[in-house]
C-alpha beads as a LAMMPS data file, in Angstrom:
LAMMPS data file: protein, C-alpha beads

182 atoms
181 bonds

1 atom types
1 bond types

-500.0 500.0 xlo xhi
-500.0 500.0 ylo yhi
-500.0 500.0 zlo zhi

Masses

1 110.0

Atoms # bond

1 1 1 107.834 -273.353 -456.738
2 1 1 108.342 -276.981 -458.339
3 1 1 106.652 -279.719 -457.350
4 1 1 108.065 -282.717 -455.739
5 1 1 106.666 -284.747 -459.131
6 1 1 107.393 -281.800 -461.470
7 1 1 111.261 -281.821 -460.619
8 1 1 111.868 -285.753 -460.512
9 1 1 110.322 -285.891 -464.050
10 1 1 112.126 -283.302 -465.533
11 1 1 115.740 -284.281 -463.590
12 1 1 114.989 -287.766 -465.532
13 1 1 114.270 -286.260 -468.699
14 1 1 118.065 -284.878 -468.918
15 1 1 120.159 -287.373 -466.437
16 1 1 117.800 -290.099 -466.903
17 1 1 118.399 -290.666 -463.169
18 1 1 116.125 -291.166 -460.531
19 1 1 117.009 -288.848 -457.512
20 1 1 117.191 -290.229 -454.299
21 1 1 114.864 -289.948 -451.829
22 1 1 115.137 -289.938 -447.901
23 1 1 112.942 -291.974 -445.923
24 1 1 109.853 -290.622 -443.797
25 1 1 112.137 -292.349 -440.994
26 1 1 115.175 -290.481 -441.396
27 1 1 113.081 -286.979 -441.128
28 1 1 111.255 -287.892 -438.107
29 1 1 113.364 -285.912 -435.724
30 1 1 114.979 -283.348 -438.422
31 1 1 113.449 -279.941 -437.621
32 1 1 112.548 -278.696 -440.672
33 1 1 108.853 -277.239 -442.586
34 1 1 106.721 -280.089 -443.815
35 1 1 107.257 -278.757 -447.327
36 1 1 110.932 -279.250 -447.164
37 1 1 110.100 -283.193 -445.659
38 1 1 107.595 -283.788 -448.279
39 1 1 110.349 -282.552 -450.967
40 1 1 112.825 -284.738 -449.661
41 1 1 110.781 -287.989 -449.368
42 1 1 108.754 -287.887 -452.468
43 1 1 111.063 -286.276 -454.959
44 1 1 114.820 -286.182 -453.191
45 1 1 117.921 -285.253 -454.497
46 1 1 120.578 -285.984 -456.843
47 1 1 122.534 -288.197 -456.160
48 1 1 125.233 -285.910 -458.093
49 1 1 124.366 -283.054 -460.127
50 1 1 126.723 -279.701 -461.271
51 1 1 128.409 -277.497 -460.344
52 1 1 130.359 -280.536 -458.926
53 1 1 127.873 -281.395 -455.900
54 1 1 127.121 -284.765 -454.244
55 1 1 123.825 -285.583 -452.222
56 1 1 123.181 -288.508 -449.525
57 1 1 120.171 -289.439 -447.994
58 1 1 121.009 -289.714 -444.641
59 1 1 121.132 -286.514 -442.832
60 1 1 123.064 -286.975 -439.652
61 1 1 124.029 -283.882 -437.850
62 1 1 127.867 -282.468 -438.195
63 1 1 129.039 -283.406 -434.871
64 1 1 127.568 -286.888 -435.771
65 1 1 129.617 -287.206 -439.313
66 1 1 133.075 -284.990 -438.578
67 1 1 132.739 -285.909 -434.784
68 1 1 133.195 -281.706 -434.295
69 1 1 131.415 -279.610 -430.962
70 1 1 128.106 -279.431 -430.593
71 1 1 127.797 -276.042 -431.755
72 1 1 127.125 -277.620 -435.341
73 1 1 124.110 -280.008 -434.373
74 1 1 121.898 -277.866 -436.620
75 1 1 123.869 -278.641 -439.413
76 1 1 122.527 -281.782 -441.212
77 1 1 125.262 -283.425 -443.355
78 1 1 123.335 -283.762 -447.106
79 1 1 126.170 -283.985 -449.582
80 1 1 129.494 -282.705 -450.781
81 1 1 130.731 -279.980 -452.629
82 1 1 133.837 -280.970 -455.514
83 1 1 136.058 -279.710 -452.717
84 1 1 135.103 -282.031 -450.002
85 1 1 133.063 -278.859 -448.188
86 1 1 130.002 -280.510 -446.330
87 1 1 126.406 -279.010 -447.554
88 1 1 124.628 -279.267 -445.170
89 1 1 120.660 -278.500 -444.378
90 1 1 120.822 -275.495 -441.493
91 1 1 117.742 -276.962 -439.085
92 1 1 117.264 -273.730 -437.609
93 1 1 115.870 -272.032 -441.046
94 1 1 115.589 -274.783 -443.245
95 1 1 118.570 -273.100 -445.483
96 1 1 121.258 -275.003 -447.103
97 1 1 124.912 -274.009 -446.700
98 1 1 128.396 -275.207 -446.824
99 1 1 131.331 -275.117 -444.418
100 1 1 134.162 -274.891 -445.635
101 1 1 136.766 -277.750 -444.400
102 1 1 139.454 -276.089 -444.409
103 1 1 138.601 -273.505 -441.947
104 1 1 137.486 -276.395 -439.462
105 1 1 133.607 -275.993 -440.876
106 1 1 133.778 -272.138 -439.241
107 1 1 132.923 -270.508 -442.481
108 1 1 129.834 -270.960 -443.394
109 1 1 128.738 -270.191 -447.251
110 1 1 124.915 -269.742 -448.599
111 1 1 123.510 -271.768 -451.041
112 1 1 119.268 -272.033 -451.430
113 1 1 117.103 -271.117 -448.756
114 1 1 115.349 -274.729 -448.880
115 1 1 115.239 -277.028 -449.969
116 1 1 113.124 -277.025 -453.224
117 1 1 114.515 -274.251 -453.972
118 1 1 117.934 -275.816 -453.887
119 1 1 116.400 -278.990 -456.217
120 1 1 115.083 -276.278 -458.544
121 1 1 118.274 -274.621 -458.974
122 1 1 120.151 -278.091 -459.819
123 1 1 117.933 -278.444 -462.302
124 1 1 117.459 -274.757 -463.481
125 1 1 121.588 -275.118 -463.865
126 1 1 121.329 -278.751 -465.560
127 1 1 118.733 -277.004 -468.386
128 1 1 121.903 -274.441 -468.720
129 1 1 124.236 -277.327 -469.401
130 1 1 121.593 -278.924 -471.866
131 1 1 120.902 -276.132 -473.771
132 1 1 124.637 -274.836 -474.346
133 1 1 125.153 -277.871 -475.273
134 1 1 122.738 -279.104 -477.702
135 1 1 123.484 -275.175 -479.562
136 1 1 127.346 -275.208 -479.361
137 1 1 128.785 -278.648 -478.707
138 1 1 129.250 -281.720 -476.015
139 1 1 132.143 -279.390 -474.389
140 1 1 130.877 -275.962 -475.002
141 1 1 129.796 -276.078 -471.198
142 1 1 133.483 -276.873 -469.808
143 1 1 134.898 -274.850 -472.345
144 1 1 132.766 -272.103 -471.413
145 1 1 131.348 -271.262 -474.742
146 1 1 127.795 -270.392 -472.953
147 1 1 125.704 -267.908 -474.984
148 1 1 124.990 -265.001 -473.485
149 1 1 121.174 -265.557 -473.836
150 1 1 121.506 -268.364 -471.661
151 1 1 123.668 -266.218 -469.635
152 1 1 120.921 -264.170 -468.763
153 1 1 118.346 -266.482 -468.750
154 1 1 120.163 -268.673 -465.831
155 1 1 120.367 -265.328 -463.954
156 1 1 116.924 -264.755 -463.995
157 1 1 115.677 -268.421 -463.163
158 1 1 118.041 -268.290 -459.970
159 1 1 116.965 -264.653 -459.376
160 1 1 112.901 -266.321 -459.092
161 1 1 114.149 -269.687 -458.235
162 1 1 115.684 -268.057 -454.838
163 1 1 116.131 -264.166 -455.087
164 1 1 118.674 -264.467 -451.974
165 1 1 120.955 -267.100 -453.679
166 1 1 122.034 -264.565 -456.208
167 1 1 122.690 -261.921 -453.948
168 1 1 125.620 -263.508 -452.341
169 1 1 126.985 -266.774 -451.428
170 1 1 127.467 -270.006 -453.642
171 1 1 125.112 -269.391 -456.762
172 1 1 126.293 -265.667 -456.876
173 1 1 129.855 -266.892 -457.451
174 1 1 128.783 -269.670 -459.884
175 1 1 127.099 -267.301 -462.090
176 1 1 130.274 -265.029 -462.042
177 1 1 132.301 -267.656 -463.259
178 1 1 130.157 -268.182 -466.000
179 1 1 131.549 -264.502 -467.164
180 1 1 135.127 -265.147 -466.921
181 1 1 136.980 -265.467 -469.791
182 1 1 139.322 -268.286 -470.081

Bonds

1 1 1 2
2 1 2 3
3 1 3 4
4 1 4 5
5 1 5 6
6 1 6 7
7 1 7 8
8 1 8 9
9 1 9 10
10 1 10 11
11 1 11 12
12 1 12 13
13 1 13 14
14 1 14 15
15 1 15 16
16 1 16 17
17 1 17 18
18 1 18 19
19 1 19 20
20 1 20 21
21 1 21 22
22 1 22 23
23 1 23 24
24 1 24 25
25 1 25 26
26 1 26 27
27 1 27 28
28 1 28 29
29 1 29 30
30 1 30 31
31 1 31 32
32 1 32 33
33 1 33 34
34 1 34 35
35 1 35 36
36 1 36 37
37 1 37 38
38 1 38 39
39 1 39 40
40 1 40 41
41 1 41 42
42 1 42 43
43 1 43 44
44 1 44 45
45 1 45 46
46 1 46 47
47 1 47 48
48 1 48 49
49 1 49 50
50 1 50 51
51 1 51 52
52 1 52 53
53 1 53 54
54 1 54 55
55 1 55 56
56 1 56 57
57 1 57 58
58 1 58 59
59 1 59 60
60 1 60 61
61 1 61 62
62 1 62 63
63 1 63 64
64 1 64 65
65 1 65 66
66 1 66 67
67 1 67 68
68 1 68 69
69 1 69 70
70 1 70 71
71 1 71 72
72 1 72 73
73 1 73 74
74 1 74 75
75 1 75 76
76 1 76 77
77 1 77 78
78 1 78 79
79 1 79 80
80 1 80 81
81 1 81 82
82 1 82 83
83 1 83 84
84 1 84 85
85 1 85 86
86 1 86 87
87 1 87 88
88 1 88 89
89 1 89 90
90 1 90 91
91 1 91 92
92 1 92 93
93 1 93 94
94 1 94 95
95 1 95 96
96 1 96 97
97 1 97 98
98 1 98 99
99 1 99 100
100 1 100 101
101 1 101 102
102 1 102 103
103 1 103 104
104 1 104 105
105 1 105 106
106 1 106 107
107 1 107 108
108 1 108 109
109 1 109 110
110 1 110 111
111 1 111 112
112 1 112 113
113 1 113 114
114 1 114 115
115 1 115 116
116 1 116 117
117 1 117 118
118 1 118 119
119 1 119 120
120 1 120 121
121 1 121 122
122 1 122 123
123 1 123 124
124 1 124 125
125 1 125 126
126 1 126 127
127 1 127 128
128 1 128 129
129 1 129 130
130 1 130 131
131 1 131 132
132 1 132 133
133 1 133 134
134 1 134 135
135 1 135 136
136 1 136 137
137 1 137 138
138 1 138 139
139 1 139 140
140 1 140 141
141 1 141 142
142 1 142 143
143 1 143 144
144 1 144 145
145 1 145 146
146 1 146 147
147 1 147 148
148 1 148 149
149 1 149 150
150 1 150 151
151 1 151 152
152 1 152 153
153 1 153 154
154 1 154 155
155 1 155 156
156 1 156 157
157 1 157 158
158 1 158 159
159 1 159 160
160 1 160 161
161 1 161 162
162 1 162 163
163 1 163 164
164 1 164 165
165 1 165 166
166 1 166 167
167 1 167 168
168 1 168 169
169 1 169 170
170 1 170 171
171 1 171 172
172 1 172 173
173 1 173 174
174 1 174 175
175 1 175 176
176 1 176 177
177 1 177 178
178 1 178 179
179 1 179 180
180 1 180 181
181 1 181 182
């Protein structure tokens, strides 16, 4: 598993952005392992990052941010997805999902079961970018001219990153669309 140091100096080293990190305050009450709170302080999180997700540092609960039932006060509001979907940190595991908005946050998608692993996987999927990239082109990546080597090698990192995000869920569906042919 990365280290809180080990994945802010190598997110800088291709965004040359700091990520941003939540304050010891903001955790107090949150629920969650130590590890996950010592992440989120000392190393943080993007404040964007691909596949077209957006991070904030405050963590209030769903109910708090989409003023919904109470039902969703384990879900901690962390970011976006491109579609507007709340990610959210699940208190009751530590996990991180997404509800989908326009279901009225009842469908509830897997992304990382923490979250380092989640940080690890940005920037497992940011090296993917880089490299495809720097071997085919600035817009090899959008264009989806990925090797297959890197193919493969993204779907191994995720697969030790997080062996349950590539089972099913967000990642799973990411890497498939890596395969599709345009």
């Amino acid at each position: 598993m990365i280290t809180p140091n080990e994945f802010v100096i190598k997110w800088k080293a291709i965004w040359e952005e700091e990520p941003i990190k939540f304050s010891a305050d903001t955790l107090e009450d949150i629920e969650i392992d130590e590890e996950a709170k010592k992440f989120l302080i000392e190393a943080g999180l993007p404040d964007s990052a691909a596949p077209s997700l957006s991070f904030h540092a405050g963590l209030p609960s769903i109910c708090e941010k989409y003023g919904v039932e109470e039902d969703y006060s384990s879900y901690k509001y962390i970011g976006s997805t491109g579609w507007g979907d709340p990610i959210c940190l699940y208190e009751n595991d530590g996990s991180i999902v997404y509800l989908d908005h326009e279901e009225n946050l009842e469908y509830e998608t897997f992304i990382n079961s923490s979250i380092p692993q989640l940080a690890e996987s940005l920037l497992a999927y940011a090296q993917l970018i880089e490299e495809t990239q720097k071997e085919n082109g600035d817009d090899a990546f959008l264009d989806n001219n990925i090797p297959d080597r890197l193919k493969n090698w993204i779907f191994e990192e995720l697969k030790r990153i997080d062996p349950a995000a590539i089972e099913d869920g967000f990642w799973k569906a990411e890497l498939e669309s890596l395969d599709d042919e345009e």
